[in-house]
Biopython code that builds the backbone (N, CA, C, O; Angstrom):
import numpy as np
from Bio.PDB.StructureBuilder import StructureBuilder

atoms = [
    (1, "UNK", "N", (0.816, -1.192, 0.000)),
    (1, "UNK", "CA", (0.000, 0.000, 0.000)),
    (1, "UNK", "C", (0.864, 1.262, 0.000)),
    (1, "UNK", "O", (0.387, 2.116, -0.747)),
    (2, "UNK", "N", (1.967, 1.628, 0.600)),
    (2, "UNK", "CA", (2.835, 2.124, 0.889)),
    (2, "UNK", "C", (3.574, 2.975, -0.722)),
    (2, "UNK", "O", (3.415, 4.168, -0.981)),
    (3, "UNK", "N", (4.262, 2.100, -1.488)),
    (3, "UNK", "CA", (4.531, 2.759, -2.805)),
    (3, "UNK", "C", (3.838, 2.867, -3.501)),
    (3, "UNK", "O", (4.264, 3.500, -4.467)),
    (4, "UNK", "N", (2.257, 2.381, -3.628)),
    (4, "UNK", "CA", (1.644, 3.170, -4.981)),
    (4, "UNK", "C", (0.999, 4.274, -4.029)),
    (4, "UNK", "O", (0.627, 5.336, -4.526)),
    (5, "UNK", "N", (0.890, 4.078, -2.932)),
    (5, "UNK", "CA", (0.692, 5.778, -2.404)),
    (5, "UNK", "C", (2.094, 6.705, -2.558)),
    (5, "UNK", "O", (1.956, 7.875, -2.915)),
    (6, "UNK", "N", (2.870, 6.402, -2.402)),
    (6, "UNK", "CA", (3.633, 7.219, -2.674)),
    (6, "UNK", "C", (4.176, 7.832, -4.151)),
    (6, "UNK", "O", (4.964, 8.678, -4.572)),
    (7, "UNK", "N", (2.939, 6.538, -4.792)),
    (7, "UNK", "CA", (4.130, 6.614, -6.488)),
    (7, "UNK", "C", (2.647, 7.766, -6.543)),
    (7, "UNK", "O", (3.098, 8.868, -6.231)),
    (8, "UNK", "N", (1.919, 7.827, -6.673)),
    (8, "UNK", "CA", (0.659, 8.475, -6.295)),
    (8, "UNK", "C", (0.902, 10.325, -5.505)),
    (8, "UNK", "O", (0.405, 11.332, -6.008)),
    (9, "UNK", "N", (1.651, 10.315, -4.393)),
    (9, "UNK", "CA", (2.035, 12.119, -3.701)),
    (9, "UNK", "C", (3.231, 12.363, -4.646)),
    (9, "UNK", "O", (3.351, 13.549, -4.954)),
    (10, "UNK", "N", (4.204, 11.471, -5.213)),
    (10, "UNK", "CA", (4.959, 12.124, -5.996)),
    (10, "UNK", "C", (4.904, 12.707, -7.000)),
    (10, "UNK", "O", (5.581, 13.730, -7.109)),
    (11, "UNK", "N", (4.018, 12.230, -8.164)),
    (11, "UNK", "CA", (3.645, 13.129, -9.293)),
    (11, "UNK", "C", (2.244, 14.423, -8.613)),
    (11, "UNK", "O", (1.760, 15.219, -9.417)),
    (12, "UNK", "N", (1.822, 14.427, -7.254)),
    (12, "UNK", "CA", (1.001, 15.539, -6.991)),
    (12, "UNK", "C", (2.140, 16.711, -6.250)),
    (12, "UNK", "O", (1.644, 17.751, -5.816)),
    (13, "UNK", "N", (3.431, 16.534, -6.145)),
    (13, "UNK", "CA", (4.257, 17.673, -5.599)),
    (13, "UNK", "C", (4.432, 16.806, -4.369)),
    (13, "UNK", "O", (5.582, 16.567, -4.000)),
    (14, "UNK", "N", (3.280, 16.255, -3.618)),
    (14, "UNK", "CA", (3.632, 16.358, -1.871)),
    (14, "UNK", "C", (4.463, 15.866, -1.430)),
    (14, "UNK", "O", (5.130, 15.063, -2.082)),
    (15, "UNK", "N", (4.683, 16.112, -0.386)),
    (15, "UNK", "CA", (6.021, 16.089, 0.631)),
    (15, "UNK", "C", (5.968, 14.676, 0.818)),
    (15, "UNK", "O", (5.009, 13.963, 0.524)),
    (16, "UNK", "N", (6.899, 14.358, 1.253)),
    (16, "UNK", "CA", (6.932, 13.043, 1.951)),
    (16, "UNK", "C", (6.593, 12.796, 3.974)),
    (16, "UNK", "O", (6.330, 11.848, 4.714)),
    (17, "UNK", "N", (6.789, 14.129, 4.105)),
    (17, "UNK", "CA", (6.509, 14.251, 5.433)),
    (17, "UNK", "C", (4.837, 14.275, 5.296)),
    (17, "UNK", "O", (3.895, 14.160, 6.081)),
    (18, "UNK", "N", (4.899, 14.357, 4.754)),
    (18, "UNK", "CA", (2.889, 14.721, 4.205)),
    (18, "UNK", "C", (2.224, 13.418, 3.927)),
    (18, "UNK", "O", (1.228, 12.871, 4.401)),
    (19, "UNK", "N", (2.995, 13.129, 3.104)),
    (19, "UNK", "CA", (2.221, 11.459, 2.451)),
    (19, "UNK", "C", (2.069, 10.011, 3.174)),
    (19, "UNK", "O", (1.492, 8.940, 2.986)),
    (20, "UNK", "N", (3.167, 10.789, 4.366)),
    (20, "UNK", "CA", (3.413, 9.035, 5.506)),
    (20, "UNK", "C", (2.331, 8.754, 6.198)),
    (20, "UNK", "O", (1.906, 7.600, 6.254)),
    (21, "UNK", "N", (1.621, 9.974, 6.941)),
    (21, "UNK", "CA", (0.674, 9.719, 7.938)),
    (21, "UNK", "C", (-1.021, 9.525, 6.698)),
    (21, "UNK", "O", (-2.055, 8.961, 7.058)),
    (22, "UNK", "N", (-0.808, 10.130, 5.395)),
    (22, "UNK", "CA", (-2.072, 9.727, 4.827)),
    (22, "UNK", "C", (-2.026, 8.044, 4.325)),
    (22, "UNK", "O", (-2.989, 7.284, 4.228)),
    (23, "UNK", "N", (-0.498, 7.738, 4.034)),
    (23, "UNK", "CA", (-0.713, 6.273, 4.101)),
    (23, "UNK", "C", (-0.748, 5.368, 5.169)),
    (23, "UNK", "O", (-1.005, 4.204, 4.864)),
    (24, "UNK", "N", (-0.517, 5.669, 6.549)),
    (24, "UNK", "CA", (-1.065, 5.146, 7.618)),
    (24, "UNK", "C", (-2.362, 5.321, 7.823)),
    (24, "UNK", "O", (-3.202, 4.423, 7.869)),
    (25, "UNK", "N", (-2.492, 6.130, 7.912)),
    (25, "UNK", "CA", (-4.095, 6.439, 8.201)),
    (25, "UNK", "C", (-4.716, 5.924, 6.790)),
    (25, "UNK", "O", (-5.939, 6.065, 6.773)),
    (26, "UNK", "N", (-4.259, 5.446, 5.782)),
    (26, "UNK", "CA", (-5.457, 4.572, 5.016)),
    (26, "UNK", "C", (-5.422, 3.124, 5.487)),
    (26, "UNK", "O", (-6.342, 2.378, 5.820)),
    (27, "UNK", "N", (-4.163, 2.942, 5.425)),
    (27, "UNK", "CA", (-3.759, 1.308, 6.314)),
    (27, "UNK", "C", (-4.608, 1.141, 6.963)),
    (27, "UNK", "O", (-5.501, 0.339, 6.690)),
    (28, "UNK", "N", (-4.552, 2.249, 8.594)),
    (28, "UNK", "CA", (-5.178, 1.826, 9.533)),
    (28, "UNK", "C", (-6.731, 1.783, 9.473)),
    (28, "UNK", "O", (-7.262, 1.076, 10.330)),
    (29, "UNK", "N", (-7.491, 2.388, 8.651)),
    (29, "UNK", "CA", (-8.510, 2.285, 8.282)),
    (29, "UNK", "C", (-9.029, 1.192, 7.410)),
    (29, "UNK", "O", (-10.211, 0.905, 7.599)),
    (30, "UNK", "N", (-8.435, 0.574, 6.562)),
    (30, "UNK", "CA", (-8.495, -0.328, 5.605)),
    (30, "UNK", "C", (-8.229, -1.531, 6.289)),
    (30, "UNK", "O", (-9.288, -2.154, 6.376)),
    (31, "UNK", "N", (-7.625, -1.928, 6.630)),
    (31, "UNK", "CA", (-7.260, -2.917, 7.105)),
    (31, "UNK", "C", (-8.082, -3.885, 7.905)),
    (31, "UNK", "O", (-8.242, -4.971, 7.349)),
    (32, "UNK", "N", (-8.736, -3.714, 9.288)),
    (32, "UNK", "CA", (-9.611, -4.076, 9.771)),
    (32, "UNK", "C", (-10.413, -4.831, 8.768)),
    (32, "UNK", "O", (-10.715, -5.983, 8.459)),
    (33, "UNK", "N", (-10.650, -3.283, 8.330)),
    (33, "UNK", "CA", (-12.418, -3.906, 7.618)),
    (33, "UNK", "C", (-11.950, -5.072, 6.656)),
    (33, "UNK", "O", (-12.361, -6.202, 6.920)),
    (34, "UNK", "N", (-11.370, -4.945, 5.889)),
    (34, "UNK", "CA", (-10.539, -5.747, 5.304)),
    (34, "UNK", "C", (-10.401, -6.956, 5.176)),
    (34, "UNK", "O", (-10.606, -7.723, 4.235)),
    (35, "UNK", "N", (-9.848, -7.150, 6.715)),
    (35, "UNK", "CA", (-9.445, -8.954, 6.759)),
    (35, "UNK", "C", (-10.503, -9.043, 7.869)),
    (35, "UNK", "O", (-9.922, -9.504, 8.851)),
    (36, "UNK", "N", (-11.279, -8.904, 8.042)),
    (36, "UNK", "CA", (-12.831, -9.594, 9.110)),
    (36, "UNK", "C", (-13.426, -10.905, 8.322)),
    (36, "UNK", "O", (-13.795, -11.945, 8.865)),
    (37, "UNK", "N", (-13.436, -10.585, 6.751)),
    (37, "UNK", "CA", (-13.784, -12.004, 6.231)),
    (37, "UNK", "C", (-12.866, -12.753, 6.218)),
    (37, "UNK", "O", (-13.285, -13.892, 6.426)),
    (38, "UNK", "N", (-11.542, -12.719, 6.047)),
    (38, "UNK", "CA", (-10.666, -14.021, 5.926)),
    (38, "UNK", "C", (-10.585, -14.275, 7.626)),
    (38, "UNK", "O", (-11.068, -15.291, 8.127)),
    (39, "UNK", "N", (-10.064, -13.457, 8.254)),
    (39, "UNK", "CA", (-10.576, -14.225, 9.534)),
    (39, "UNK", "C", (-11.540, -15.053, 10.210)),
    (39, "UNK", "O", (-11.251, -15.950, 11.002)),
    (40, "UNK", "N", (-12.797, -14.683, 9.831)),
    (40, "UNK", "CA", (-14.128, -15.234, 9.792)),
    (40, "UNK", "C", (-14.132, -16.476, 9.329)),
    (40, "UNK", "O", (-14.445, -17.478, 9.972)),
    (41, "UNK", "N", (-13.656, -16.409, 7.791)),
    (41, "UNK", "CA", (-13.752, -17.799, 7.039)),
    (41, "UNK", "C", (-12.287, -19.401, 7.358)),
    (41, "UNK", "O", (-12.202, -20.618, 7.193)),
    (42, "UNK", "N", (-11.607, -18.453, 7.782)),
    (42, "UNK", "CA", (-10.126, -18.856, 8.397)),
    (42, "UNK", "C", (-9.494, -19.164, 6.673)),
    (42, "UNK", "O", (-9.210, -20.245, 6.158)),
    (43, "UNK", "N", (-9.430, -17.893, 6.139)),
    (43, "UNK", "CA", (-9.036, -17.835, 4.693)),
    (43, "UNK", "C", (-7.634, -17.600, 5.000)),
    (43, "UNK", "O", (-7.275, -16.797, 4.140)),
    (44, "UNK", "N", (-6.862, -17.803, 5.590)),
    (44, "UNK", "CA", (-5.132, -17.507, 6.007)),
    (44, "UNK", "C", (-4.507, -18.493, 6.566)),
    (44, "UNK", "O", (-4.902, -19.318, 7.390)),
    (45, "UNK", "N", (-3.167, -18.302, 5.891)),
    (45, "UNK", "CA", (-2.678, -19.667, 6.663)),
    (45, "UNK", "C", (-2.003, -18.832, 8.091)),
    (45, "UNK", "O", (-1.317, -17.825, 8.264)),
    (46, "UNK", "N", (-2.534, -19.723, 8.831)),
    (46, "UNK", "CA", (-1.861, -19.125, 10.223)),
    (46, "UNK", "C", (-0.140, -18.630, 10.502)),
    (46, "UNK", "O", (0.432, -17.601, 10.863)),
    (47, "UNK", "N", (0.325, -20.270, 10.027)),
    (47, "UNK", "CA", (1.769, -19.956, 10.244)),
    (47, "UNK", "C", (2.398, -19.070, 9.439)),
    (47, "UNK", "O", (3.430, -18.479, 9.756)),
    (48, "UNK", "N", (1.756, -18.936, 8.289)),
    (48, "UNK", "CA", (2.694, -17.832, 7.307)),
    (48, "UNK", "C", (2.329, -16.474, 7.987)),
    (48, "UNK", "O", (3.035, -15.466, 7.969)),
    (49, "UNK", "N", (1.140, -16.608, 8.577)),
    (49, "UNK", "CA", (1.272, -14.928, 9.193)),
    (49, "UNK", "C", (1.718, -14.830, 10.557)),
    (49, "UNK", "O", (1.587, -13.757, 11.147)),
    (50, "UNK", "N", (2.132, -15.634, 11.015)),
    (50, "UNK", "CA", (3.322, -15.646, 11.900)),
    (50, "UNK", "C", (4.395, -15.367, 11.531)),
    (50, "UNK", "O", (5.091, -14.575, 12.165)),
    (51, "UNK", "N", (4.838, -16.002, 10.306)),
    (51, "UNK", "CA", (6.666, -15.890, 9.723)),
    (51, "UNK", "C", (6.352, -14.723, 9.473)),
    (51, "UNK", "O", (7.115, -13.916, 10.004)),
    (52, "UNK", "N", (5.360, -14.186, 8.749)),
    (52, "UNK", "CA", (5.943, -12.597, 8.356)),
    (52, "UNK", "C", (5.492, -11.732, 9.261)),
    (52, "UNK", "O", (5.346, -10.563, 8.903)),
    (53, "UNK", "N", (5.137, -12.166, 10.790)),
    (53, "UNK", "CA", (4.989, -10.655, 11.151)),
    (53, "UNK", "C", (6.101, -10.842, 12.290)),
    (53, "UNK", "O", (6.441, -9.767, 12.785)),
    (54, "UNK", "N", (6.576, -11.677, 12.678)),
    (54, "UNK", "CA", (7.820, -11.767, 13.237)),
    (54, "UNK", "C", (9.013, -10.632, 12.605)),
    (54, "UNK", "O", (9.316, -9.466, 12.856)),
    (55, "UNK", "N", (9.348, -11.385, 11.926)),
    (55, "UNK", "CA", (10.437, -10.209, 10.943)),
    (55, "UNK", "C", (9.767, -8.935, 10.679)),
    (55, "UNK", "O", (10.530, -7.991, 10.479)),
    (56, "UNK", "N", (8.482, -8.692, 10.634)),
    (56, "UNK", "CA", (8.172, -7.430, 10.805)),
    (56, "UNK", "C", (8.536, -6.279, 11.495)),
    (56, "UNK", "O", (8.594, -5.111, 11.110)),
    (57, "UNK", "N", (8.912, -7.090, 13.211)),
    (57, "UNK", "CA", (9.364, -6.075, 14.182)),
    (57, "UNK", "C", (10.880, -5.588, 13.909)),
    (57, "UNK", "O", (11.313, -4.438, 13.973)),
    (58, "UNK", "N", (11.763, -7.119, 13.496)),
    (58, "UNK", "CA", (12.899, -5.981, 13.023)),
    (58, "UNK", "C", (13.088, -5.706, 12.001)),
    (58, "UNK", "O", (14.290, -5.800, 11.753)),
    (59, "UNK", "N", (12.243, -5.236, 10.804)),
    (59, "UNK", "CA", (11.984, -4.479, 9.349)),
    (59, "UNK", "C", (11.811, -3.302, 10.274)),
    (59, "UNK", "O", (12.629, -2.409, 10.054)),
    (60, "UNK", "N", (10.860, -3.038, 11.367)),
    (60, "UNK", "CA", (10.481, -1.895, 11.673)),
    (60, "UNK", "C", (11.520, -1.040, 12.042)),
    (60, "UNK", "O", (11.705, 0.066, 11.535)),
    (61, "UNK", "N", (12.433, -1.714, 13.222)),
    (61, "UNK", "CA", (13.934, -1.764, 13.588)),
    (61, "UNK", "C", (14.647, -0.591, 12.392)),
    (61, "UNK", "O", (15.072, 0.564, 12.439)),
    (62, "UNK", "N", (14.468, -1.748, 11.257)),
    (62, "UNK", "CA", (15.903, -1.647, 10.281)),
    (62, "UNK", "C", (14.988, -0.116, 9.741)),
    (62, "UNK", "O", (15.660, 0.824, 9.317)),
    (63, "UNK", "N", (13.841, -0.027, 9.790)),
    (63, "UNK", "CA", (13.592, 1.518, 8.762)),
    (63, "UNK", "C", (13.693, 2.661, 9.665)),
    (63, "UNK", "O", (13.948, 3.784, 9.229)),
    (64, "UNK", "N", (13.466, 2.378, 11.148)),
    (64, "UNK", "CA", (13.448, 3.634, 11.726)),
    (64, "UNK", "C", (14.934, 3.961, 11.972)),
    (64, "UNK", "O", (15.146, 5.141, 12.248)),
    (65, "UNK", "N", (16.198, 2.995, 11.915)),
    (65, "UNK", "CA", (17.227, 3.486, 12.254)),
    (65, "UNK", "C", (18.385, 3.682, 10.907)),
    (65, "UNK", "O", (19.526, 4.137, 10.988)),
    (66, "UNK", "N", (17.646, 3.163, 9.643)),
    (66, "UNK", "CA", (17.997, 3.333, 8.543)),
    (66, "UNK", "C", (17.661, 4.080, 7.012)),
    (66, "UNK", "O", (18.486, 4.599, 6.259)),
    (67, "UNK", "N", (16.444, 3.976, 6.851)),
    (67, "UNK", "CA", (15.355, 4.115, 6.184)),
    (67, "UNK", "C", (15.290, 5.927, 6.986)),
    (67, "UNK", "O", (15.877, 6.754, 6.288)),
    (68, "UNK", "N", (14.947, 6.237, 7.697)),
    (68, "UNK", "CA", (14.564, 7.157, 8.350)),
    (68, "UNK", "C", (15.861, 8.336, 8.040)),
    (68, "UNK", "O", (15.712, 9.265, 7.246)),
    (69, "UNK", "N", (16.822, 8.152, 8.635)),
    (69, "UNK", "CA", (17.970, 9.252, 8.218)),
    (69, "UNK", "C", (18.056, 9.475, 6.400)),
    (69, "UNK", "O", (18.725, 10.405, 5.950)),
    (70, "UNK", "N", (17.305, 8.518, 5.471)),
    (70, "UNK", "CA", (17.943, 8.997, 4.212)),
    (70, "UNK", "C", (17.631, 10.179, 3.916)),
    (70, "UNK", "O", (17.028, 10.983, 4.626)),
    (71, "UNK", "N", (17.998, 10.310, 2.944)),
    (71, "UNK", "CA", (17.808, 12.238, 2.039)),
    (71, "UNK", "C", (16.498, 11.457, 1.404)),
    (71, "UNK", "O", (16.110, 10.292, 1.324)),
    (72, "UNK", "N", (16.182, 12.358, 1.125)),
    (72, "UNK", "CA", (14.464, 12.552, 0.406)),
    (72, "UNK", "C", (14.411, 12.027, -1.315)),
    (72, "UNK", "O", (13.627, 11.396, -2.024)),
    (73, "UNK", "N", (15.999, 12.837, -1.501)),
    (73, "UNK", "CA", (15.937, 12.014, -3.083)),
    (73, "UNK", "C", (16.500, 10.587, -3.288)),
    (73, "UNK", "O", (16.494, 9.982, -4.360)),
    (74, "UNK", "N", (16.939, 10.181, -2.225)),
    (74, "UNK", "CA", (17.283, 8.413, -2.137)),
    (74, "UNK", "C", (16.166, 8.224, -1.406)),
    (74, "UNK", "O", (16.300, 7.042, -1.091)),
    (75, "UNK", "N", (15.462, 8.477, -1.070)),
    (75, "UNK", "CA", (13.925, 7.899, -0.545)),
    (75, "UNK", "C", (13.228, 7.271, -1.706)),
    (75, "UNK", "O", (12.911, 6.095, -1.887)),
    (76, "UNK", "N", (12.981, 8.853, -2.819)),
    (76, "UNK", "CA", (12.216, 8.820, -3.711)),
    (76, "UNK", "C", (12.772, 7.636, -4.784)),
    (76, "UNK", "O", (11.958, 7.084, -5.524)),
    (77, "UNK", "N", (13.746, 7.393, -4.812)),
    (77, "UNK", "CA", (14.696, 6.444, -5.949)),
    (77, "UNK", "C", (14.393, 4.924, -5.076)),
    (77, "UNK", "O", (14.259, 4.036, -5.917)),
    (78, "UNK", "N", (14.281, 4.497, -3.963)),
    (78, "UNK", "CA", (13.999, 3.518, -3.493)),
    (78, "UNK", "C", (12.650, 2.997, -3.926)),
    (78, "UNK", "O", (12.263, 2.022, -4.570)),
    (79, "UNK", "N", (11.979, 4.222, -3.208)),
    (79, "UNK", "CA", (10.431, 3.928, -3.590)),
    (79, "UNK", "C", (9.931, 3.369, -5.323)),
    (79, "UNK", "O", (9.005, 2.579, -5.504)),
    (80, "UNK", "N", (10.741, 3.958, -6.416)),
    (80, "UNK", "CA", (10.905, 4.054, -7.684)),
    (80, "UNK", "C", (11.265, 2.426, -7.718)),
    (80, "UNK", "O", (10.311, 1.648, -7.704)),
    (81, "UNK", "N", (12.444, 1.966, -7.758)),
    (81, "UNK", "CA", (12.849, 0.746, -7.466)),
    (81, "UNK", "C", (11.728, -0.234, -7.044)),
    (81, "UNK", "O", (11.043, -0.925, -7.798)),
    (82, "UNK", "N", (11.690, -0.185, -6.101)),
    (82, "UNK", "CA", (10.001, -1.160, -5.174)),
    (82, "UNK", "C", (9.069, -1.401, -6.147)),
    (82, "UNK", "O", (8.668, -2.529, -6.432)),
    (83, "UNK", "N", (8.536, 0.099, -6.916)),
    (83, "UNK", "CA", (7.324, 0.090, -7.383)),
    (83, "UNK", "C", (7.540, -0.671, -9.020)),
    (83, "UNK", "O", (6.682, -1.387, -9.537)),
    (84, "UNK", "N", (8.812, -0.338, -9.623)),
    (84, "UNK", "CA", (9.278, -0.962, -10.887)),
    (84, "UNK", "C", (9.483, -2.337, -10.710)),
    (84, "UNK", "O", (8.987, -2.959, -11.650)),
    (85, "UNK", "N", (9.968, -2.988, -9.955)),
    (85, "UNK", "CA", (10.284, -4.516, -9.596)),
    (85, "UNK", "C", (8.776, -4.594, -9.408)),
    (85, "UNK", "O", (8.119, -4.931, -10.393)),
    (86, "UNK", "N", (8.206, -4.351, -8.383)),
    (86, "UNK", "CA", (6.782, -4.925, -8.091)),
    (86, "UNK", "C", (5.539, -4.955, -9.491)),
    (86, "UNK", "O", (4.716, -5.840, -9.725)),
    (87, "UNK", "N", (5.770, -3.731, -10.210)),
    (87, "UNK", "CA", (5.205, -3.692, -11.287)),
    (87, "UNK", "C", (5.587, -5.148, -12.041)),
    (87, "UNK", "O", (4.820, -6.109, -11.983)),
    (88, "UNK", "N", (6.610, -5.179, -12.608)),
    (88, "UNK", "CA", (7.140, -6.569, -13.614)),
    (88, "UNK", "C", (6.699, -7.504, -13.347)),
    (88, "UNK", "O", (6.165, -8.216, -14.197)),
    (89, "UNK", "N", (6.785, -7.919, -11.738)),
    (89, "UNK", "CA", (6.650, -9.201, -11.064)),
    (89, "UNK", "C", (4.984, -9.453, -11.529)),
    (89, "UNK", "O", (4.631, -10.533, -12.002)),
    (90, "UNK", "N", (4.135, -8.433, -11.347)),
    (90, "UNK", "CA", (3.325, -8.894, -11.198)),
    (90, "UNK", "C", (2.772, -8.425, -12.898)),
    (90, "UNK", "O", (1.619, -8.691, -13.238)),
    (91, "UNK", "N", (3.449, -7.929, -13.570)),
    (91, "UNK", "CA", (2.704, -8.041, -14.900)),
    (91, "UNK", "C", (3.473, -9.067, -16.105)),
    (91, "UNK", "O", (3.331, -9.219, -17.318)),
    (92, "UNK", "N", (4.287, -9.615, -15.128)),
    (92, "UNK", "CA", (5.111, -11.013, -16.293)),
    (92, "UNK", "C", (4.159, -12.050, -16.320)),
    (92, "UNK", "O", (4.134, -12.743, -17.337)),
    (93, "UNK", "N", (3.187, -12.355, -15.192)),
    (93, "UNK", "CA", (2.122, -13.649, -15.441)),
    (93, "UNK", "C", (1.041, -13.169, -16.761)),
    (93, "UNK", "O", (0.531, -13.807, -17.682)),
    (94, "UNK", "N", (1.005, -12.285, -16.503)),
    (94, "UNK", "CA", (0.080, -11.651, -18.001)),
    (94, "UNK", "C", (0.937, -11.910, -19.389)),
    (94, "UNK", "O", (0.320, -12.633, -20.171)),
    (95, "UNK", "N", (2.204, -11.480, -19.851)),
    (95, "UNK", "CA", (2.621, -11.269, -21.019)),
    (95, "UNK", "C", (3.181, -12.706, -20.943)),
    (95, "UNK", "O", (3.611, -13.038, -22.047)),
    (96, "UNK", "N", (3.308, -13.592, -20.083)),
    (96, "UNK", "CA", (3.756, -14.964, -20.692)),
    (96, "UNK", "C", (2.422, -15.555, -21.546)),
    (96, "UNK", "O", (1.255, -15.486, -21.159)),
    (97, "UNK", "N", (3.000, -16.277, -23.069)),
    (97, "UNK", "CA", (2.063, -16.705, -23.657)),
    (97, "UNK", "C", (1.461, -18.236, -22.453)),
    (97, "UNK", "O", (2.122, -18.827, -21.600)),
    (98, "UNK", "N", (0.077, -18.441, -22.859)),
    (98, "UNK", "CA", (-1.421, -19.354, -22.193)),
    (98, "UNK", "C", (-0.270, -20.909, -21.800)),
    (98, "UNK", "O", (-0.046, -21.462, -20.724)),
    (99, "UNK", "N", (0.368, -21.279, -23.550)),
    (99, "UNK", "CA", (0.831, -22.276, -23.700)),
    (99, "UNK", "C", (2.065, -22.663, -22.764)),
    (99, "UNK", "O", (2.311, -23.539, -21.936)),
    (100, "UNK", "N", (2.575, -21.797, -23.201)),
    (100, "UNK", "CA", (4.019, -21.836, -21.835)),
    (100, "UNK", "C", (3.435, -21.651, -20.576)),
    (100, "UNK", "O", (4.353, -21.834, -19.777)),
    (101, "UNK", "N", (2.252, -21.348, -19.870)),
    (101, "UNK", "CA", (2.682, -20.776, -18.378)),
    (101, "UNK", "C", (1.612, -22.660, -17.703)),
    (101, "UNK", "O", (1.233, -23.578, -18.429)),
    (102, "UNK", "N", (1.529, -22.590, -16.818)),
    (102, "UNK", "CA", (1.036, -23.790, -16.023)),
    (102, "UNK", "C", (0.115, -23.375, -15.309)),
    (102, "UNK", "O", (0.369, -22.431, -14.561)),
    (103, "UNK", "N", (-1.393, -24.019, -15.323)),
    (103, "UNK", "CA", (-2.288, -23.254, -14.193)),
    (103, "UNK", "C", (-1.936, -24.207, -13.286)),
    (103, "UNK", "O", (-1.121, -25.122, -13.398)),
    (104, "UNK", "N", (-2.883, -23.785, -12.054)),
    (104, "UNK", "CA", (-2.996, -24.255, -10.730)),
    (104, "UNK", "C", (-3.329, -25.827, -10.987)),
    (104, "UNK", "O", (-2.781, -26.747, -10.381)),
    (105, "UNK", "N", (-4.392, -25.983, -12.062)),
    (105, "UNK", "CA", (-5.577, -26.885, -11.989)),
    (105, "UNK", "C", (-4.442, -28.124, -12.482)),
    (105, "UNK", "O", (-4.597, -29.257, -12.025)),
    (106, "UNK", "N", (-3.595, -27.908, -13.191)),
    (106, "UNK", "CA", (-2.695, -28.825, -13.857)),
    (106, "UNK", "C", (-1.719, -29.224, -12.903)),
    (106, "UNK", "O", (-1.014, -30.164, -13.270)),
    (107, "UNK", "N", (-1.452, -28.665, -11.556)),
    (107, "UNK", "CA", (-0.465, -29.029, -11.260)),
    (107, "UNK", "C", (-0.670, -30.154, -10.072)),
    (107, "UNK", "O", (0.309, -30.711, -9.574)),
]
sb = StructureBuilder()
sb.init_structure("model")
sb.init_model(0)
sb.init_chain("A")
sb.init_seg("    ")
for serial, (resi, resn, name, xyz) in enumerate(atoms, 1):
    if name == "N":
        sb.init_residue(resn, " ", resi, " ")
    sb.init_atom(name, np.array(xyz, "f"), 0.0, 1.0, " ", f" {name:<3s}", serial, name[0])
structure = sb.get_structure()
């Protein structure tokens, strides 16, 4: 949620001191409501959201004592990075041709 909000305040001018607390405050709003059905339905695997929120606390660690001192224009070039990798990743299942890729159902 984090870089397409940000890929999002960067072409509007805003600050980055500006854009952190509107992407928390959508998080924290979103979220809840959010996952009430997969909780409900027990649509999650438990242990995987254990592994990742473990390492969460020291991701949090590593940004406030790292992440936090950068300059604003190695912020913005990170964020750039994130959002370009994340873009590909998720638009290479599309441009692989039907024949080459493997569904679920086949495997």
């Amino acid at each position: 949620m984090y870089t397409p909000c940000m890929a999002l305040d960067f072409p509007l001018e805003m600050s980055p001191q500006v854009a952190f607390p509107i992407e928390m405050g959508s998080c924290t709003f979103l979220m809840p409501h959010a996952s009430i059905r997969y909780i409900r339905e027990d649509g999650y695997h438990k242990k995987a959201a254990i592994a990742m929120a473990i390492p969460g606390i020291v991701v949090i660690l590593i940004v406030a004592f790292v992440v936090k001192p950068l300059p604003l224009d190695v912020l913005k070039w990170v964020v750039f990075i994130v959002l370009l990798y994340t873009s590909c990743v998720m638009l290479s299942p599309g441009l692989i041709p039907k024949e080459l890729s493997m569904d679920w159902e086949e495997k």
